[in-house]
Backbone as XML, in Angstrom:
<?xml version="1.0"?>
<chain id="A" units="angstrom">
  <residue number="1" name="UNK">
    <atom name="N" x="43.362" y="41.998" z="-88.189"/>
    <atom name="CA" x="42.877" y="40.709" z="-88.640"/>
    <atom name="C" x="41.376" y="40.770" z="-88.913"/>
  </residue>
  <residue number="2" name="UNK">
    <atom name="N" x="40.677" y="41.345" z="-88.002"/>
    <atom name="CA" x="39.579" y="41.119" z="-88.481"/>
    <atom name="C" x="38.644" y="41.685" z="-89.458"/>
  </residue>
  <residue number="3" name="UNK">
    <atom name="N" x="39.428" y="43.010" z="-89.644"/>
    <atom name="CA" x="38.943" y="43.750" z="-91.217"/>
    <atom name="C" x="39.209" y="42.382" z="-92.584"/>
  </residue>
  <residue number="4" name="UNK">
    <atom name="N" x="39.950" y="42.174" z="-92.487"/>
    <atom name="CA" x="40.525" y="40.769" z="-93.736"/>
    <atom name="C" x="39.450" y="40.164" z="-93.670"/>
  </residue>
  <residue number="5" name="UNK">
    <atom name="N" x="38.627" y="39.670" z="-92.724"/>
    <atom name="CA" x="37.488" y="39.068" z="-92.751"/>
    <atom name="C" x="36.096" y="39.608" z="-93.072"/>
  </residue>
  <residue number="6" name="UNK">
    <atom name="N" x="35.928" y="40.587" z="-92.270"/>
    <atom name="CA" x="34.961" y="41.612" z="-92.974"/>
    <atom name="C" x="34.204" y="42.019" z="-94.517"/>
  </residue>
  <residue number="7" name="UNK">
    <atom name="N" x="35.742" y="42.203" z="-94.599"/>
    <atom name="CA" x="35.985" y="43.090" z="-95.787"/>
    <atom name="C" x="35.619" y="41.905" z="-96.847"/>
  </residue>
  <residue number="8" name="UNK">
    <atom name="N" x="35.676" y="40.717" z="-96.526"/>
    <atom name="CA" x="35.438" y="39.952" z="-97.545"/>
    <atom name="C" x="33.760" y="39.158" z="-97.474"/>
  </residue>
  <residue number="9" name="UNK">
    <atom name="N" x="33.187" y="39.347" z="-96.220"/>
    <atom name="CA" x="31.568" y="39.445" z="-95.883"/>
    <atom name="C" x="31.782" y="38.593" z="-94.588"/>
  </residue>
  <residue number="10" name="UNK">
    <atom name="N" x="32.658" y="38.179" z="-94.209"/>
    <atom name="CA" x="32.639" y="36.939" z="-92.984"/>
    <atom name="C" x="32.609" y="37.602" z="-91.686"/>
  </residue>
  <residue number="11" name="UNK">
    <atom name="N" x="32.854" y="37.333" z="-90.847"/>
    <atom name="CA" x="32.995" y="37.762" z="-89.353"/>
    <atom name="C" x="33.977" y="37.597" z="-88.643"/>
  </residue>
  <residue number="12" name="UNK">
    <atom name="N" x="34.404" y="38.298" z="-87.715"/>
    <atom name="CA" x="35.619" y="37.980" z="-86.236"/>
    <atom name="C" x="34.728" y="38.147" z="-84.991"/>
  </residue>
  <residue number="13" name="UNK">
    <atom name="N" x="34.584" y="37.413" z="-84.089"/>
    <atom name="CA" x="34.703" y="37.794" z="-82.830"/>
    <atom name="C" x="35.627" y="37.481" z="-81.768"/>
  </residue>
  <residue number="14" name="UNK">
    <atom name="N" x="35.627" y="38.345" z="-80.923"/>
    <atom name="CA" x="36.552" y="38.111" z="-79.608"/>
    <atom name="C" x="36.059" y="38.156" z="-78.339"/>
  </residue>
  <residue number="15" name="UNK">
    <atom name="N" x="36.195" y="36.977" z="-77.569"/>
    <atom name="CA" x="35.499" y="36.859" z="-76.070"/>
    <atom name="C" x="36.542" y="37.797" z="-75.028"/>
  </residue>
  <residue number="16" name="UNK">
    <atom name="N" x="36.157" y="38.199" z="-74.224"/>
    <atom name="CA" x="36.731" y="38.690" z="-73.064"/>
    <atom name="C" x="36.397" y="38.042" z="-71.347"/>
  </residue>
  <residue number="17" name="UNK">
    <atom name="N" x="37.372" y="37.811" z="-70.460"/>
    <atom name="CA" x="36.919" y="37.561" z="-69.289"/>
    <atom name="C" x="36.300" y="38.912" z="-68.465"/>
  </residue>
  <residue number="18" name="UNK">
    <atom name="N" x="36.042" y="38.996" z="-67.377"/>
    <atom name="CA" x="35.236" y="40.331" z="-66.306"/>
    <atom name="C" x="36.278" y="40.517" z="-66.276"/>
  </residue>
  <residue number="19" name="UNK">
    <atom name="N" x="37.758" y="40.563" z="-66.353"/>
    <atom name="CA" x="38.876" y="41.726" z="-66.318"/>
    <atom name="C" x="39.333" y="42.336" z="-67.370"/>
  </residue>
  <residue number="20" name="UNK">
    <atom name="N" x="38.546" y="41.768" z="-68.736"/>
    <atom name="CA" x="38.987" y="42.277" z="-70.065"/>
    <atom name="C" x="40.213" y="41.347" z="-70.488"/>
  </residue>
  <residue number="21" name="UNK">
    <atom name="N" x="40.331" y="40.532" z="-70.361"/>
    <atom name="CA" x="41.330" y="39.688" z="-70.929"/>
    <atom name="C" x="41.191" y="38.819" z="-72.038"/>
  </residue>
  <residue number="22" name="UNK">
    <atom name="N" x="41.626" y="38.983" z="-73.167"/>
    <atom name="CA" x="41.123" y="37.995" z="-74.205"/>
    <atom name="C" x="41.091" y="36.858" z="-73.978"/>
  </residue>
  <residue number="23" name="UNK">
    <atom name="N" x="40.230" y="35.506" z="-73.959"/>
    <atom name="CA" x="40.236" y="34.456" z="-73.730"/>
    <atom name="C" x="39.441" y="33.133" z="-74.750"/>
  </residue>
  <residue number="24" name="UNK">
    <atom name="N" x="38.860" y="33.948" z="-75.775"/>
    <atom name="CA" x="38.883" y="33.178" z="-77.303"/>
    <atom name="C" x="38.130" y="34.180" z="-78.369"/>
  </residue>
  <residue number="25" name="UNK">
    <atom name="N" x="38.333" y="33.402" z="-79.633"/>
    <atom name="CA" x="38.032" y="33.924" z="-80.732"/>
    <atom name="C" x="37.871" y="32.851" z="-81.897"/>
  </residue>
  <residue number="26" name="UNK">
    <atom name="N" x="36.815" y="33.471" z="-82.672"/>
    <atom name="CA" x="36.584" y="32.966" z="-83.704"/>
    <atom name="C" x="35.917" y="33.609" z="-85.144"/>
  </residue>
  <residue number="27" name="UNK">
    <atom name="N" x="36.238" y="33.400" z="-86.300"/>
    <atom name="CA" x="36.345" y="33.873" z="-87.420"/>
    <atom name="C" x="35.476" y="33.067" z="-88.349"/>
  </residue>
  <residue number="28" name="UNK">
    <atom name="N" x="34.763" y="33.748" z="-89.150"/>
    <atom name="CA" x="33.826" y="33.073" z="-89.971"/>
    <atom name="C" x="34.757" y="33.918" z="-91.734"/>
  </residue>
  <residue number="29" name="UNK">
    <atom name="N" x="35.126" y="32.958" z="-92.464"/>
    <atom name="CA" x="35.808" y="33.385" z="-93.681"/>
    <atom name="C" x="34.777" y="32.926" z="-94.756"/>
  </residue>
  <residue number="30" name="UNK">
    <atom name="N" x="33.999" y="33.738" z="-95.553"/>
    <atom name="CA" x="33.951" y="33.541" z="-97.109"/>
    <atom name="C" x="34.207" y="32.399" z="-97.843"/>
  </residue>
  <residue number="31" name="UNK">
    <atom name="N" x="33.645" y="31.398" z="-97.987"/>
    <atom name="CA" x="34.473" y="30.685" z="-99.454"/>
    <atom name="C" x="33.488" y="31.182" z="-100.736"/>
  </residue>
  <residue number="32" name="UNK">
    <atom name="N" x="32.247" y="31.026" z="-100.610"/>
    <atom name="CA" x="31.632" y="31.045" z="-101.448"/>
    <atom name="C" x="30.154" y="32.011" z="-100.714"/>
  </residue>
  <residue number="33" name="UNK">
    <atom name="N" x="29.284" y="32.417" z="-102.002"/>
    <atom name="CA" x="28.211" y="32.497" z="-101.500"/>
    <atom name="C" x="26.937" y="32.100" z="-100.369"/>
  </residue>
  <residue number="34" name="UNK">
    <atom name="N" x="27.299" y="31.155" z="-100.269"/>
    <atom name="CA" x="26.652" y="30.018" z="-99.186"/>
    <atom name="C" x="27.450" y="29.401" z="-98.208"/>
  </residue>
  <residue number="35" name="UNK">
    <atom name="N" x="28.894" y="29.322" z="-99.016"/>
    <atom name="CA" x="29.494" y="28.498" z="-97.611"/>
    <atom name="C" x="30.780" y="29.761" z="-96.869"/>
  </residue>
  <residue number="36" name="UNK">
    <atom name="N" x="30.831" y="28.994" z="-95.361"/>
    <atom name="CA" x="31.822" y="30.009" z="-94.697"/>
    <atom name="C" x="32.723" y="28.543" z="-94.303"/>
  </residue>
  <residue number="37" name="UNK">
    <atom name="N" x="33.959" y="29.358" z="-93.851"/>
    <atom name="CA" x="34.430" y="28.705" z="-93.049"/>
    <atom name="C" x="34.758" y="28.567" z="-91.243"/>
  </residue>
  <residue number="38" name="UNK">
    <atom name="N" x="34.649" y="28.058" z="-90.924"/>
    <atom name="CA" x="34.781" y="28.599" z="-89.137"/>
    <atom name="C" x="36.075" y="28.317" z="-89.110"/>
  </residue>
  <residue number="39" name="UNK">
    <atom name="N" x="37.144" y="30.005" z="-88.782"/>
    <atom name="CA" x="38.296" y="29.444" z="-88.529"/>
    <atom name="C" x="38.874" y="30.419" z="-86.965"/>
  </residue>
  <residue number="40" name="UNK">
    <atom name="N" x="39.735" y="30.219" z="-87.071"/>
    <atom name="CA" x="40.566" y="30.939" z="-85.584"/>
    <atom name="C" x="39.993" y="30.431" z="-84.196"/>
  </residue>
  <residue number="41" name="UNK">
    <atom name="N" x="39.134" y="29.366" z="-84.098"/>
    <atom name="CA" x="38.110" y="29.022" z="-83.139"/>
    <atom name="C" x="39.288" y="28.675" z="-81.653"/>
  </residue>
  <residue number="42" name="UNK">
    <atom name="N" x="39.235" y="29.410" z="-81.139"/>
    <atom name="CA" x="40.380" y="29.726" z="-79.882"/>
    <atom name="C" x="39.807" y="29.648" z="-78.771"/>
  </residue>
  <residue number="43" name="UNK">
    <atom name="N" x="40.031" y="28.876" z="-77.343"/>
    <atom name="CA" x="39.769" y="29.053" z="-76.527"/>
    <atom name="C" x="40.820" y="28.867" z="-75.417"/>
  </residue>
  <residue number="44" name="UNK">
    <atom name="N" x="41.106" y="30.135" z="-74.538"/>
    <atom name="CA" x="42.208" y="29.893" z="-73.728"/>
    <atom name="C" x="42.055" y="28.639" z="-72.392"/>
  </residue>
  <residue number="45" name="UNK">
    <atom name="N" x="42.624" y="28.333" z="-72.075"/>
    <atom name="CA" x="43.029" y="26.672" z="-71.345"/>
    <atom name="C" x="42.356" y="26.790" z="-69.832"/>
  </residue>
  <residue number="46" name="UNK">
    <atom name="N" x="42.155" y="28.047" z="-69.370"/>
    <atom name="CA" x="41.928" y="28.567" z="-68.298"/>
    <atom name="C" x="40.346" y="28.836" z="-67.907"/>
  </residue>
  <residue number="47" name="UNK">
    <atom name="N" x="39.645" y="28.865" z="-69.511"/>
    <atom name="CA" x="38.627" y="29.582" z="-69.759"/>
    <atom name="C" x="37.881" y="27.992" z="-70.353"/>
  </residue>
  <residue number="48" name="UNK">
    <atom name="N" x="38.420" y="26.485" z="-70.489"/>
    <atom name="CA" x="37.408" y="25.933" z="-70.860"/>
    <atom name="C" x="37.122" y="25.223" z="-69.630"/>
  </residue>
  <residue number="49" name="UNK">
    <atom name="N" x="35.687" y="24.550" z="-70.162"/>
    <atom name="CA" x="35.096" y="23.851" z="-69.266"/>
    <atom name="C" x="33.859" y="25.071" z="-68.373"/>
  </residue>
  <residue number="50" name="UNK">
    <atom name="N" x="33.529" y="26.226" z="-68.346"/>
    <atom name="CA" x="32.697" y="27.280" z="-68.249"/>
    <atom name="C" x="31.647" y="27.104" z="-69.131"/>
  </residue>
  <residue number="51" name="UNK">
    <atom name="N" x="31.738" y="26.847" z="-70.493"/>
    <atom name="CA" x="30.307" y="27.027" z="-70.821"/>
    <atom name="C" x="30.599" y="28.267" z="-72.290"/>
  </residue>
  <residue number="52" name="UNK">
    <atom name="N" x="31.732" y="28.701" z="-72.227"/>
    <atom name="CA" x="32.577" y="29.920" z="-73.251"/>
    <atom name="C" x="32.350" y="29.397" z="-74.835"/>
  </residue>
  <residue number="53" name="UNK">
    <atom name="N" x="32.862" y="27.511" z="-74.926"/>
    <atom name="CA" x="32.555" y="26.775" z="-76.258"/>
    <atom name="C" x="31.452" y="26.847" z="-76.762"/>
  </residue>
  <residue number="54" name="UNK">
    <atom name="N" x="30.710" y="26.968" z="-75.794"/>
    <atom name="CA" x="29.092" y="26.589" z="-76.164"/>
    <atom name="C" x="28.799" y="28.150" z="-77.183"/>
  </residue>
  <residue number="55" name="UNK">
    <atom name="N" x="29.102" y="29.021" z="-75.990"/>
    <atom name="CA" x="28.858" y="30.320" z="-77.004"/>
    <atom name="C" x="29.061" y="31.185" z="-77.689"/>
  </residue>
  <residue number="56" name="UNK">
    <atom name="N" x="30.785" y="30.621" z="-77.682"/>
    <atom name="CA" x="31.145" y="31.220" z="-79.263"/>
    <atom name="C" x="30.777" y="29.876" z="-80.112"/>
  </residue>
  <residue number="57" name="UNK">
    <atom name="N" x="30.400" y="29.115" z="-80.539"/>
    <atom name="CA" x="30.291" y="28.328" z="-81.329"/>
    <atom name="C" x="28.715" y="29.090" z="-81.646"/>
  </residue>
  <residue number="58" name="UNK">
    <atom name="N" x="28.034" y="28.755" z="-81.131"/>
    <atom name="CA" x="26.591" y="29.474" z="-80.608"/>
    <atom name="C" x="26.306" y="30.864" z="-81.784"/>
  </residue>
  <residue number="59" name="UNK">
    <atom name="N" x="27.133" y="31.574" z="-81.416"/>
    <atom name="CA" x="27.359" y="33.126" z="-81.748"/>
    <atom name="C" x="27.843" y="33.193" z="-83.326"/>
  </residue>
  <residue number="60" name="UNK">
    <atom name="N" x="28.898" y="31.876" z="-83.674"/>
    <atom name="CA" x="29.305" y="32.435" z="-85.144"/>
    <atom name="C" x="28.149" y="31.509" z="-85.666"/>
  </residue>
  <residue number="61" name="UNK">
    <atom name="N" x="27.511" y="30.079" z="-85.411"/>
    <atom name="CA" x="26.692" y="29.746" z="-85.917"/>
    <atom name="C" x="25.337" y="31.033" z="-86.237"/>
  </residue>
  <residue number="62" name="UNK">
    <atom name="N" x="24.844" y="31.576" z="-85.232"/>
    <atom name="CA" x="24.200" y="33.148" z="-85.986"/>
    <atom name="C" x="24.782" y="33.999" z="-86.552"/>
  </residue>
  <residue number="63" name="UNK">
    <atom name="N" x="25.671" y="34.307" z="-86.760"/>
    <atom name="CA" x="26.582" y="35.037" z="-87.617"/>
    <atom name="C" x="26.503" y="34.390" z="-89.013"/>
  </residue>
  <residue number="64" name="UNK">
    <atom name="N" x="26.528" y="32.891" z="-88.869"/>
    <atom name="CA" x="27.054" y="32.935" z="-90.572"/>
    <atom name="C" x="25.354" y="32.865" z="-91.135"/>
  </residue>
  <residue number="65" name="UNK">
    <atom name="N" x="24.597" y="32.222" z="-89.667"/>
    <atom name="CA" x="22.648" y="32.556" z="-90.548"/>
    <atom name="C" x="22.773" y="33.713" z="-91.036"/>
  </residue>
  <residue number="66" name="UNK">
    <atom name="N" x="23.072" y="35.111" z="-90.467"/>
    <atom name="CA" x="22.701" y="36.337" z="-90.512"/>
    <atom name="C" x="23.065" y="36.827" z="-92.215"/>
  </residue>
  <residue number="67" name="UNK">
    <atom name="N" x="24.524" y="36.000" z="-91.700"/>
    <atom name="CA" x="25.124" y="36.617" z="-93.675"/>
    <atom name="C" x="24.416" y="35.618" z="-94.450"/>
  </residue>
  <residue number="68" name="UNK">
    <atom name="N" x="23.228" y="34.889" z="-94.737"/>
    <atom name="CA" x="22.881" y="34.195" z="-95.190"/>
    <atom name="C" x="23.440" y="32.806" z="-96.274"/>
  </residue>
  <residue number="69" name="UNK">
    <atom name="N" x="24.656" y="32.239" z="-95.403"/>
    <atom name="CA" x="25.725" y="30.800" z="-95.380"/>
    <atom name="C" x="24.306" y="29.947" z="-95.174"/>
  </residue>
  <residue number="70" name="UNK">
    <atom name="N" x="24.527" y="29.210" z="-95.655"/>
    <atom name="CA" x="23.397" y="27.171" z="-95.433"/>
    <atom name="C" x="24.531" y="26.673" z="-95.207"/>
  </residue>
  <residue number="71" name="UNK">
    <atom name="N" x="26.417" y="26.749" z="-95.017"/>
    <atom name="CA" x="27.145" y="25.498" z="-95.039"/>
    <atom name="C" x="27.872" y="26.324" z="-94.267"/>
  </residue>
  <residue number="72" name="UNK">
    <atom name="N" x="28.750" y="25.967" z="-93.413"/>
    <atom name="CA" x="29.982" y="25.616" z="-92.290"/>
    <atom name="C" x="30.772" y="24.894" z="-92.998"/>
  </residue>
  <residue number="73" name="UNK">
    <atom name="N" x="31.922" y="24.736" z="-93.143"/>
    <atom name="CA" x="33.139" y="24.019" z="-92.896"/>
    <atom name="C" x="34.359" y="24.059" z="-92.068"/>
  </residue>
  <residue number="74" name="UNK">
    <atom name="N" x="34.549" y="23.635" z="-91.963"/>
    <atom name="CA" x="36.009" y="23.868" z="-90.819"/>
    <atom name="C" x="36.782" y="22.696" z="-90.944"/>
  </residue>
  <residue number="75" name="UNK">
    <atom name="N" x="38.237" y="23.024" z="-90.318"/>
    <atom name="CA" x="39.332" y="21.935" z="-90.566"/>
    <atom name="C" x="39.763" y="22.382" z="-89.451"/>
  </residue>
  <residue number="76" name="UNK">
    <atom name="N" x="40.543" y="20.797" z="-88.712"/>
    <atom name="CA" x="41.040" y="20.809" z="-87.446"/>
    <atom name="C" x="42.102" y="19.831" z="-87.120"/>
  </residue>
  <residue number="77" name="UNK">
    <atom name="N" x="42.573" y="19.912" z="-86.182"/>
    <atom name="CA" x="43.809" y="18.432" z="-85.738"/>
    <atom name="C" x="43.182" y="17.273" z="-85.241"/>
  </residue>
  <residue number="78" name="UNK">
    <atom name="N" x="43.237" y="16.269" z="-85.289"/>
    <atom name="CA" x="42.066" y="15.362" z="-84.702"/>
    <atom name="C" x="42.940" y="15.425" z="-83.507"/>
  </residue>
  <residue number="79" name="UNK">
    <atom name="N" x="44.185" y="15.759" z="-82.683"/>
    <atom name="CA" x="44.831" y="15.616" z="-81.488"/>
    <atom name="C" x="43.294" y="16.388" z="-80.623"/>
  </residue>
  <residue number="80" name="UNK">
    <atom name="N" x="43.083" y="17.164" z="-80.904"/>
    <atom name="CA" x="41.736" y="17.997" z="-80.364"/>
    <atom name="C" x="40.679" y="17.808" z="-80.072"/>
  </residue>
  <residue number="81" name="UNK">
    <atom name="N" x="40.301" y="16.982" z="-79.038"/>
    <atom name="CA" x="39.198" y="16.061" z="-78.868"/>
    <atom name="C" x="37.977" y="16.734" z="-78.773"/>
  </residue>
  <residue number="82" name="UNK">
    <atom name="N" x="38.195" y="17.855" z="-77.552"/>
    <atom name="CA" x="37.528" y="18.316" z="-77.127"/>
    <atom name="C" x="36.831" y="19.242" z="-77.871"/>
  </residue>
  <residue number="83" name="UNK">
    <atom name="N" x="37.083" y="19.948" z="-79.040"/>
    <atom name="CA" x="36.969" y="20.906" z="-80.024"/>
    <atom name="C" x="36.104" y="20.018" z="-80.967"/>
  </residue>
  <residue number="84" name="UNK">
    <atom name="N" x="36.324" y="18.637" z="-81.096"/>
    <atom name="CA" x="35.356" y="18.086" z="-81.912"/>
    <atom name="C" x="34.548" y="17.365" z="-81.737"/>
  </residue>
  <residue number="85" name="UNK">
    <atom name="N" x="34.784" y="17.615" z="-80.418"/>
    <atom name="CA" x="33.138" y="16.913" z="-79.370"/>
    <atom name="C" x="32.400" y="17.857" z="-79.691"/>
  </residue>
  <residue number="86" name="UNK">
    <atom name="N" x="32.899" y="19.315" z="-79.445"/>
    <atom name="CA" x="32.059" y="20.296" z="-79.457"/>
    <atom name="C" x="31.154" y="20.704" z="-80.902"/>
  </residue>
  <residue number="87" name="UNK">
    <atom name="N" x="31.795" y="20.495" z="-81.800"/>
    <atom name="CA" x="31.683" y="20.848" z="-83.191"/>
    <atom name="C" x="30.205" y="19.602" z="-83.326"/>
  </residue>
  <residue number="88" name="UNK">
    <atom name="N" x="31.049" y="18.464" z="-83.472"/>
    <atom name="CA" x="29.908" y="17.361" z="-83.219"/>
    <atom name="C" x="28.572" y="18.110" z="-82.321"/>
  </residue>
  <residue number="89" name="UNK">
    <atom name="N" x="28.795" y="17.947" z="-81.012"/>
    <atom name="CA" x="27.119" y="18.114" z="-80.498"/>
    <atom name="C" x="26.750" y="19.417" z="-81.227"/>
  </residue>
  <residue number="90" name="UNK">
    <atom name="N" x="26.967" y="20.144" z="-81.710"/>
    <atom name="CA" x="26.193" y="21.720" z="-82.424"/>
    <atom name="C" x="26.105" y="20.752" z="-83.990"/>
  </residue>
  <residue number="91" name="UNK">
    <atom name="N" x="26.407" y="19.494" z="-84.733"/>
    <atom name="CA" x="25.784" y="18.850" z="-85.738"/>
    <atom name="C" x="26.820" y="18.752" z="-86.716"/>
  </residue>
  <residue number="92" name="UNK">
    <atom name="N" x="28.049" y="19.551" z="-86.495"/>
    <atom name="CA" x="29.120" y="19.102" z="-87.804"/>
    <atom name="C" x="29.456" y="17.576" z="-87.935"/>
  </residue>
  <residue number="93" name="UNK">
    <atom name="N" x="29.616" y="17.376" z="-89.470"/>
    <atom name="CA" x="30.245" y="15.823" z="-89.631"/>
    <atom name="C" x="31.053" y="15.719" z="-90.082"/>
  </residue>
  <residue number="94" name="UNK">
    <atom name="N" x="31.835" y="14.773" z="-89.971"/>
    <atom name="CA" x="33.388" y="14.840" z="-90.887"/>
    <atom name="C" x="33.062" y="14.568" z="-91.808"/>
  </residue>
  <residue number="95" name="UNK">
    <atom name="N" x="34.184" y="15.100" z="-92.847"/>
    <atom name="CA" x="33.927" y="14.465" z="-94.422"/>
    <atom name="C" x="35.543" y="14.774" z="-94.797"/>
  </residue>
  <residue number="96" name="UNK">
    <atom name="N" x="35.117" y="14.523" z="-96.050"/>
    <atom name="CA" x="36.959" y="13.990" z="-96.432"/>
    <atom name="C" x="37.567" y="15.232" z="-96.507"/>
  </residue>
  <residue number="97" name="UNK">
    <atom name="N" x="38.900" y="15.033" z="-96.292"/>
    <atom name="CA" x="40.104" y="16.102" z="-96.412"/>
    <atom name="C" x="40.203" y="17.117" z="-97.521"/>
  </residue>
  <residue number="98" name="UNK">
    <atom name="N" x="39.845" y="18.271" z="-97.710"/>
    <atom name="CA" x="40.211" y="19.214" z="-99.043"/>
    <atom name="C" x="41.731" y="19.215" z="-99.561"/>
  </residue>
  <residue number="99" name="UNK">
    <atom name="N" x="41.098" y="19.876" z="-100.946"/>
    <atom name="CA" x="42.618" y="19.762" z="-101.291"/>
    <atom name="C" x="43.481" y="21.079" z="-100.508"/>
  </residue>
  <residue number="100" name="UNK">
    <atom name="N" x="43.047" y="21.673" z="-100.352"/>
    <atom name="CA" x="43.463" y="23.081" z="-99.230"/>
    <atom name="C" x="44.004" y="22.778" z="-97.813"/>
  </residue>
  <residue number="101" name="UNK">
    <atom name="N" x="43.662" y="22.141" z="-97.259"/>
    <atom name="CA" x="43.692" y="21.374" z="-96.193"/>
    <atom name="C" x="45.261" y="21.703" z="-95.775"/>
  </residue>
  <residue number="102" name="UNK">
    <atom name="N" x="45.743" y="22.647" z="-94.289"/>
    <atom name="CA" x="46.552" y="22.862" z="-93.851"/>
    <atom name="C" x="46.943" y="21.840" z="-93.127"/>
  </residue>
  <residue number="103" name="UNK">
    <atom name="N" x="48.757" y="21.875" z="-93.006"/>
    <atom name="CA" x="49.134" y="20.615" z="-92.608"/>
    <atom name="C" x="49.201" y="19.924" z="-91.185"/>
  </residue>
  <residue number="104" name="UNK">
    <atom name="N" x="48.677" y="21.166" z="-90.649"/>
    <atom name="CA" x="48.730" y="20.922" z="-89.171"/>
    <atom name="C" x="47.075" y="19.852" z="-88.937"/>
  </residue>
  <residue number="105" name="UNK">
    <atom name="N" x="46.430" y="19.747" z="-90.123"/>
    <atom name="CA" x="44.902" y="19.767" z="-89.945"/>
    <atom name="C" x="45.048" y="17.950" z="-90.464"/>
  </residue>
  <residue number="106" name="UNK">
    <atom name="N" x="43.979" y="17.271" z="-89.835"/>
    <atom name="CA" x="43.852" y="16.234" z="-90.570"/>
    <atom name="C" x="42.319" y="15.404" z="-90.328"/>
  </residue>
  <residue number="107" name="UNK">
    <atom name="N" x="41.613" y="16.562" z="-89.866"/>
    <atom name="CA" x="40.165" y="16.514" z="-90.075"/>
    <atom name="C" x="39.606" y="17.553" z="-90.342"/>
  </residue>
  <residue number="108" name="UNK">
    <atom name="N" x="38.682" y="17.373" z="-91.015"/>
    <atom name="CA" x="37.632" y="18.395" z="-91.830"/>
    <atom name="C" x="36.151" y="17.618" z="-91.631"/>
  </residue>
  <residue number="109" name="UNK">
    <atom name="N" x="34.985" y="18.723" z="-91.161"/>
    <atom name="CA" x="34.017" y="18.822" z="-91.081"/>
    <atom name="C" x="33.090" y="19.714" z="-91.487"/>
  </residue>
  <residue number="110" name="UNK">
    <atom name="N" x="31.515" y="19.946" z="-91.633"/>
    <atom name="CA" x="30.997" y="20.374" z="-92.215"/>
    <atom name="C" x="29.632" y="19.856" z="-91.653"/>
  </residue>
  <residue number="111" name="UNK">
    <atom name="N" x="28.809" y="21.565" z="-91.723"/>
    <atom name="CA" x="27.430" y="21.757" z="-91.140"/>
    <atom name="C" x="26.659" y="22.197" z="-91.702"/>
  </residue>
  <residue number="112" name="UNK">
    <atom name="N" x="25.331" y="21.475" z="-92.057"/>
    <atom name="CA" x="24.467" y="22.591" z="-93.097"/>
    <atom name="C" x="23.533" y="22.839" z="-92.270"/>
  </residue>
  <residue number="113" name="UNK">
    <atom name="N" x="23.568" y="24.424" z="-92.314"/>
    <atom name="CA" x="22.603" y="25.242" z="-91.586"/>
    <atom name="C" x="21.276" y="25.075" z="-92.065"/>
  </residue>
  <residue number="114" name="UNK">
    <atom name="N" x="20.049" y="25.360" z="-90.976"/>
    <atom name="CA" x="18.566" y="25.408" z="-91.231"/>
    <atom name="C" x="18.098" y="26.693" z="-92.200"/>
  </residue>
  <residue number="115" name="UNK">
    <atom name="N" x="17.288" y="26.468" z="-93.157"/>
    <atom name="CA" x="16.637" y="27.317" z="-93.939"/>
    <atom name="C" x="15.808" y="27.573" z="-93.504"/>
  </residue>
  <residue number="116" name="UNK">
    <atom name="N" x="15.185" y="28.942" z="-93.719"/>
    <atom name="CA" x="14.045" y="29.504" z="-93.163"/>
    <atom name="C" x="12.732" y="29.153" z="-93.662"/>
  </residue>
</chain>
């Protein structure tokens, strides 16, 4: 999976607990020159409430500075409160539904990163 992302300029990462256990991940995809998308944003059930959201969110937000993105987007379930509390305090805002827009999803947001 995460070559697919790569390979197209975006990013994967994967968190681990101190026993090596995967416990989230998240993917920065390509749309355009400037914009990415934040997708696969995973956090296992066990592992929130630590402080883990803060820094993978944290981590792909420098990731997509690094590939030089100004825009974030992402799409989500609004059942997911907590995921868009989080999105919210790091500055995403909702905006309307794409036409792409998977069906499980019925919010979409979007962050424009700081220029240097």
């Amino acid at each position: 999976m995460e070559g697919a992302y790569f390979e197209r300029g975006g990013w994967f990462g994967v968190w681990l607990d101190e026993n090596g256990a995967i416990i989230g991940s998240a993917g920065l995809c390509k749309v355009n020159d400037t914009t990415c998308e934040l997708r696969k944003m995973y956090l296992r059930a066990s592992a929130r409430g630590r402080g883990y959201g803060n820094i993978m969110i944290g981590r792909a937000l420098t990731e997509a500075n690094q590939r030089g993105f100004v825009r974030i987007e992402l799409e989500t379930a609004g059942i997911l409160k907590e995921a868009i509390a989080l999105y919210e305090k790091f500055g995403f805002r909702r905006k309307p539904l794409g036409t792409h827009c998977a069906k499980r999803c019925d919010v979409a947001m979007v962050l424009d990163l700081p220029t240097a």
